[in-house]
N, C-alpha and C positions, 0 to 999 in steps of 0.2 A: 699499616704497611709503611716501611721509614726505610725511604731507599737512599742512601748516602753515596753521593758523587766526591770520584778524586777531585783536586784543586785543575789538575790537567785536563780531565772530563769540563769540568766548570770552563776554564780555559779557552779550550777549542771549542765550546756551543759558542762564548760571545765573542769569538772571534768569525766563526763564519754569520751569526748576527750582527756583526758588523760592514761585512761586506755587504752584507743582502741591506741593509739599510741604507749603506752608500752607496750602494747601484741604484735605489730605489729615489734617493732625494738627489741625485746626479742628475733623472727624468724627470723631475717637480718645475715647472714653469708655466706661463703663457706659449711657447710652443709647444704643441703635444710630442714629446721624441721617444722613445722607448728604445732599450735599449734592443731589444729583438730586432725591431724596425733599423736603426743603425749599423744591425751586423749580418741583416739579410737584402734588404734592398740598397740601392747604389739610390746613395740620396746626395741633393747638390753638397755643395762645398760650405755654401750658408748652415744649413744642419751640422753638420761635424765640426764647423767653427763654435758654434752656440755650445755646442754637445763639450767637446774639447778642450775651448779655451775658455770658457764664462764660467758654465755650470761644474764640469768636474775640479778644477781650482776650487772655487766653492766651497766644494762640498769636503774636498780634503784636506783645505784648511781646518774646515770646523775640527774635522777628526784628531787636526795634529793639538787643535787650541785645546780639543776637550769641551767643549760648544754642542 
């Protein structure tokens, strides 16, 4: 069975594999933060700095480097 995807098909899988990996290593640290837990509980202001300004930088640096 030889199932041949457009280039668009191809596309759009690794681009939503992309987000689902940078949301995933945005959460990757010594503090446990999840990204569920950040958009359901009211967490202090330390969490969403860490979350915000350290880790998301990060992680979309790496994406723009290609990293």
């Amino acid at each position: 069975m030889n199932i041949r995807l457009s280039p668009r098909s191809w596309l759009a899988m690794m681009l939503v594999l992309l987000v689902i990996l940078t949301l995933s290593a945005a959460n990757l640290g010594p503090v446990k933060l999840s990204l569920y837990t950040l958009l359901t509980n009211s967490l202090d202001e330390g969490s969403w700095n860490i979350w915000l300004h350290i880790r998301l930088p990060r992680v979309l640096l790496a994406v723009l480097i290609g990293g």
